[in-house]
C-alpha positions as CSV (number, residue, x, y, z in Angstrom):
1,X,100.2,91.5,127.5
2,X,99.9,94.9,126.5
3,X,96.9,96.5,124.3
4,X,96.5,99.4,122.3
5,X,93.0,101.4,122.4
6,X,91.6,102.1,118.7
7,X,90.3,106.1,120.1
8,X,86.5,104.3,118.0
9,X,83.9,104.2,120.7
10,X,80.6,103.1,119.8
11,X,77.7,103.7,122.7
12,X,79.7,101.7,125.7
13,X,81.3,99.6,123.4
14,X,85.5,99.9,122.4
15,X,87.7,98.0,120.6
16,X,91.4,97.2,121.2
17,X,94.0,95.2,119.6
18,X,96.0,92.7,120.9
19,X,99.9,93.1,121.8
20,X,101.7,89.9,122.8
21,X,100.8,86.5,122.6
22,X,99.8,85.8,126.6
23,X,96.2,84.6,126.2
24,X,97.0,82.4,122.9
25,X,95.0,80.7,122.0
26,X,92.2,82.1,123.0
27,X,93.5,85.7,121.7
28,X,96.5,86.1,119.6
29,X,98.7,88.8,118.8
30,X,97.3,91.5,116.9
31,X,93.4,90.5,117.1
32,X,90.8,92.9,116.9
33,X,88.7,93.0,120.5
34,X,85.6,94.5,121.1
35,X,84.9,95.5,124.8
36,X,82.1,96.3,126.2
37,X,82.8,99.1,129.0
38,X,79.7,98.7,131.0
39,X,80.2,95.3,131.9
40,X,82.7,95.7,134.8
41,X,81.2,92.6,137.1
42,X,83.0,90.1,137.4
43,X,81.9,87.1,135.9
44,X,84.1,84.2,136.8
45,X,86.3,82.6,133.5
46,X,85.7,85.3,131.3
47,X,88.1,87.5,129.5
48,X,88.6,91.2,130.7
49,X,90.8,94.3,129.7
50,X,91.8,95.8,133.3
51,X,94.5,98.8,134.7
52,X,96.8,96.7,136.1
53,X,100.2,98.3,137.2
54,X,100.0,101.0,135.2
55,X,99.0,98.4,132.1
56,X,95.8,97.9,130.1
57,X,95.9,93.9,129.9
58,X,93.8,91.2,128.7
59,X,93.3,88.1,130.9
60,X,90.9,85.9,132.4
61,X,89.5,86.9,135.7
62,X,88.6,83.6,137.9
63,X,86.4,85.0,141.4
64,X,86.8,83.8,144.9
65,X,85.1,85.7,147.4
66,X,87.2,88.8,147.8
67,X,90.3,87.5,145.7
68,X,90.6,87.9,142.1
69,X,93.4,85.6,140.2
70,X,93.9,87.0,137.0
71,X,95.0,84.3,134.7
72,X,96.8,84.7,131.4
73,X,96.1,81.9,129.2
74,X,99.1,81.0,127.2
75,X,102.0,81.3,129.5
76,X,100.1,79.3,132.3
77,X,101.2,82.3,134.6
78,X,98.5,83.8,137.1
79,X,98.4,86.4,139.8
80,X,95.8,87.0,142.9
81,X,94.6,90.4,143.5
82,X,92.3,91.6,146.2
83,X,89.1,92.7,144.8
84,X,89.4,96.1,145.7
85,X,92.5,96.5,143.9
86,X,91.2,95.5,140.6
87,X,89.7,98.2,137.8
88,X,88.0,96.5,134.9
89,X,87.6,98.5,131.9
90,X,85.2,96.2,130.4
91,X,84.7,92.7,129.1
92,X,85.6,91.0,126.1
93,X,82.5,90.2,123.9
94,X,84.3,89.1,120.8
95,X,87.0,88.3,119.1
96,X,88.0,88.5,115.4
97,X,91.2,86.8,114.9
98,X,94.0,88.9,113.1
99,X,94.2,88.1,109.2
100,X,97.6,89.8,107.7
Protein backbone atom coordinates (compact mmCIF):
# COMPACT_ATOMS: atom_id res chain seq x y z
CA UNK A 1 0.00 0.00 0.00
CA UNK A 2 2.77 2.16 0.84
CA UNK A 3 5.45 3.68 -1.78
CA UNK A 4 8.69 4.96 -1.61
CA UNK A 5 9.68 8.22 -3.76
CA UNK A 6 13.02 7.66 -5.91
CA UNK A 7 14.20 11.82 -4.89
CA UNK A 8 14.79 11.45 -9.63
CA UNK A 9 12.51 14.01 -11.01
CA UNK A 10 12.48 14.50 -14.62
CA UNK A 11 10.40 17.80 -15.92
CA UNK A 12 6.86 16.85 -14.08
CA UNK A 13 7.57 13.41 -14.27
CA UNK A 14 8.62 11.03 -10.87
CA UNK A 15 9.06 7.69 -10.31
CA UNK A 16 8.17 5.53 -7.22
CA UNK A 17 8.39 1.98 -6.26
CA UNK A 18 5.90 -0.18 -5.17
CA UNK A 19 5.51 -1.50 -1.36
CA UNK A 20 2.96 -4.12 -0.84
CA UNK A 21 1.14 -6.20 -2.98
CA UNK A 22 -2.56 -4.24 -2.88
CA UNK A 23 -3.02 -3.41 -6.59
CA UNK A 24 -1.68 -7.00 -7.88
CA UNK A 25 -1.91 -7.65 -10.55
CA UNK A 26 -1.98 -4.69 -12.08
CA UNK A 27 1.21 -3.47 -9.93
CA UNK A 28 3.15 -5.75 -7.78
CA UNK A 29 5.45 -5.34 -5.09
CA UNK A 30 8.50 -3.66 -5.78
CA UNK A 31 7.68 -2.32 -9.49
CA UNK A 32 9.16 0.67 -10.81
CA UNK A 33 6.31 3.54 -11.43
CA UNK A 34 6.55 6.55 -13.33
CA UNK A 35 4.16 9.37 -12.35
CA UNK A 36 3.34 12.03 -14.07
CA UNK A 37 2.69 15.02 -11.43
CA UNK A 38 0.80 17.32 -13.58
CA UNK A 39 -1.93 15.11 -14.25
CA UNK A 40 -4.00 15.56 -11.00
CA UNK A 41 -7.68 15.22 -12.88
CA UNK A 42 -9.33 12.69 -12.19
CA UNK A 43 -9.87 10.36 -14.83
CA UNK A 44 -12.28 7.66 -13.78
CA UNK A 45 -10.39 3.81 -13.63
CA UNK A 46 -7.07 4.93 -13.79
CA UNK A 47 -4.29 4.34 -11.35
CA UNK A 48 -3.05 7.35 -9.10
CA UNK A 49 -0.46 7.89 -6.27
CA UNK A 50 -2.45 10.19 -3.62
CA UNK A 51 -1.77 11.61 0.27
CA UNK A 52 -4.07 9.64 1.92
CA UNK A 53 -3.94 9.63 5.84
CA UNK A 54 -0.76 10.63 6.09
CA UNK A 55 0.21 7.82 3.28
CA UNK A 56 1.53 8.08 -0.35
CA UNK A 57 -0.69 5.11 -1.98
CA UNK A 58 -1.33 3.71 -5.21
CA UNK A 59 -4.91 2.82 -6.19
CA UNK A 60 -7.46 3.21 -8.70
CA UNK A 61 -9.66 6.24 -8.45
CA UNK A 62 -13.33 5.50 -9.85
CA UNK A 63 -15.44 9.24 -10.05
CA UNK A 64 -19.01 9.91 -9.08
CA UNK A 65 -19.95 13.41 -9.04
CA UNK A 66 -18.46 14.71 -5.87
CA UNK A 67 -17.35 11.15 -4.35
CA UNK A 68 -14.26 9.54 -5.06
CA UNK A 69 -13.91 5.59 -4.21
CA UNK A 70 -10.49 4.76 -4.21
CA UNK A 71 -10.16 1.12 -5.06
CA UNK A 72 -7.21 -1.13 -4.36
CA UNK A 73 -7.04 -3.78 -6.85
CA UNK A 74 -5.91 -6.95 -5.27
CA UNK A 75 -7.46 -7.10 -1.93
CA UNK A 76 -10.98 -6.20 -3.45
CA UNK A 77 -11.13 -3.57 -0.56
CA UNK A 78 -12.32 0.19 -1.54
CA UNK A 79 -13.07 3.36 0.31
CA UNK A 80 -15.32 6.62 -0.66
CA UNK A 81 -13.86 9.94 -0.14
CA UNK A 82 -15.36 13.29 -0.79
CA UNK A 83 -13.71 15.02 -3.62
CA UNK A 84 -12.48 17.70 -1.68
CA UNK A 85 -10.64 15.51 0.61
CA UNK A 86 -8.62 13.86 -2.00
CA UNK A 87 -4.78 15.16 -3.10
CA UNK A 88 -3.44 13.49 -6.12
CA UNK A 89 0.11 13.61 -6.58
CA UNK A 90 -0.07 12.47 -10.06
CA UNK A 91 -1.04 9.62 -12.30
CA UNK A 92 0.41 6.47 -13.17
CA UNK A 93 1.67 6.48 -16.86
CA UNK A 94 3.62 3.23 -16.69
CA UNK A 95 4.60 0.49 -15.26
CA UNK A 96 7.75 -1.72 -15.49
CA UNK A 97 7.26 -4.84 -13.53
CA UNK A 98 10.06 -5.71 -10.91
CA UNK A 99 12.78 -8.19 -12.26
CA UNK A 100 15.06 -9.46 -9.16
Amino acid sequence: MHIKNSDEVIKNYSGFVMQGSNMSPAVNEGDHLVVDLEQRAIRSGEIYIIAYKQSNVVCRLLLDGDVVRLVFDGTKTFFEEPLSAIKIIGRVIEVKAFEG
